[in-house]
N, C-alpha and C positions, 0 to 999 in steps of 0.2 A: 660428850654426846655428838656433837658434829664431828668431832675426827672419826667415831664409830662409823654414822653415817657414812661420812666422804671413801674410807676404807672398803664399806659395803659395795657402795657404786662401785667403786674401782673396780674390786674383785668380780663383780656382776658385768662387767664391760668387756673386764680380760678373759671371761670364762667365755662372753659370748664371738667374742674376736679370735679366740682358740676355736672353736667350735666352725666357724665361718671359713675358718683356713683348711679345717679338718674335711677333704674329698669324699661325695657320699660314695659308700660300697658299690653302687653302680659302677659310675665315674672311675672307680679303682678295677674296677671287674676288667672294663672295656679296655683301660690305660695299659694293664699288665698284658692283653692279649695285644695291643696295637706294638707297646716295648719289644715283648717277642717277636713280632712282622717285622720292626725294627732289625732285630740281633743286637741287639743291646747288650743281652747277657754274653754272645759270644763274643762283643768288643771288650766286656768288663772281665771275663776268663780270658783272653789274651794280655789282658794284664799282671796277670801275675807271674809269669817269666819276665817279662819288661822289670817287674818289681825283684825278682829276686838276681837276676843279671846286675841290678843295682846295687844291692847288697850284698850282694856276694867278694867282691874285692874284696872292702871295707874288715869281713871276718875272717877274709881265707887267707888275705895278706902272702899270696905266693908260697904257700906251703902245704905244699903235696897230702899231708895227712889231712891235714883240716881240710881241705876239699873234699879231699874222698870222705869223709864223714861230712859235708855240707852235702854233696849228693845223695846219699844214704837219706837222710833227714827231710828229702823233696816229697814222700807221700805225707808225712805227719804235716808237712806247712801246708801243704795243698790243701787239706781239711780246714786247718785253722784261718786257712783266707776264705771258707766258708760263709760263714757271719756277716763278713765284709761284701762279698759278694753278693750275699742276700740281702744287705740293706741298699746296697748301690743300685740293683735292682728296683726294689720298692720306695727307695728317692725319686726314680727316675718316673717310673707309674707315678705318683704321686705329684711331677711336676707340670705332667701331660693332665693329671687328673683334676687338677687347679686352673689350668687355661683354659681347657674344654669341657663343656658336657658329656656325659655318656654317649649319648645318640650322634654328637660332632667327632667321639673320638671311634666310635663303632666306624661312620664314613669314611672317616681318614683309612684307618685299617684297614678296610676294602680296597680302597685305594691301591695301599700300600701291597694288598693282599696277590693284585691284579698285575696282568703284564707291564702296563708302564710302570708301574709302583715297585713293581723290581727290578725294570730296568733303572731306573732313577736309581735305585739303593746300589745299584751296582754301579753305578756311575759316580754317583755321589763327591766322592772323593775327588776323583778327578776333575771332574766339572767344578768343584770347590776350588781345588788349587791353582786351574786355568782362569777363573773367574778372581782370582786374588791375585795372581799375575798381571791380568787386564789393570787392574785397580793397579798393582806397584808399578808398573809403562807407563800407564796415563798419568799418573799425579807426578810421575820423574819430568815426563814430557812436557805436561802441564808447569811444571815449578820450571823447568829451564826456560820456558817461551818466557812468563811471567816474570822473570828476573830480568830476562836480555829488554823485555819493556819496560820495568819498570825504571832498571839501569839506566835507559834510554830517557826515560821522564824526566829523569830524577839531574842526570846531565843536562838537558835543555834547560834546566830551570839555575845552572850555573853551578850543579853541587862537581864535586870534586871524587869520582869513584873509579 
């Protein structure tokens, strides 16, 4: 009878903890429009040349026939990365639809909608990798000062480096 019970909770816990993860249809409304102000989906359809450049070696192994029939065969994958594409989509909604409300993610999208908001997306990239830049300079610089002191310490105190 108590395992019944404890079973019961359980399952009444995990349904409501499902339930609590699950983004209300608002939330998801606003998410999928904000995803597209994004280009989301045009960075997730630019992956699938990236994906098939991969694989392509692997099957075609430098020989001419199989190529040309791996070419042939690019409208049929292109459908079948479909699916894939539509759930990478609707993860993505889905993960914006989890951190924000509706009504925060409608603002954002405005944001995003507007002149700075597309200047940033156009930037984006770049301001990313100059700002990861900054970080790999600074902590090289920072680790070389930090060594030559500590080196320095670590000698006054009679070690041997």
């Amino acid at each position: 009878m108590l395992r019944s019970v404890m079973v019961i909770v359980v399952l009444l816990f995990s349904a409501g903890a499902a339930e609590a993860q699950t983004p209300p249809p608002e939330a998801m409304s606003a998410a999928r429009a904000l995803v597209t102000t994004l280009k989301l989906p045009d960075q997730y359809k630019a992956l699938l040349p990236v994906i098939l450049l991969g694989i392509k070696p692997a099957l075609v192994q430098d020989r001419p026939e199989i190529e040309q029939d791996y070419n042939l065969l690019m409208p049929a994958i292109a459908d079948a990365y479909t699916p894939y594409f539509n759930s990478m989509v609707d993860a993505a909604a889905t993960v914006y639809a989890s951190a924000f409300t509706a009504d925060e993610l409608r603002e954002i999208e405005a944001f995003y909608r507007g002149p700075t908001g597309q200047k940033l997306l156009q930037n984006s990239h770049a301001i990313t990798e100059q700002v990861a830049q900054v970080g790999r300079d600074g902590g090289r610089k920072a680790a070389d000062d930090l060594r030559m002191r500590l080196t320095e310490a670590l000698r006054q105190k009679g070690h041997k480096l």
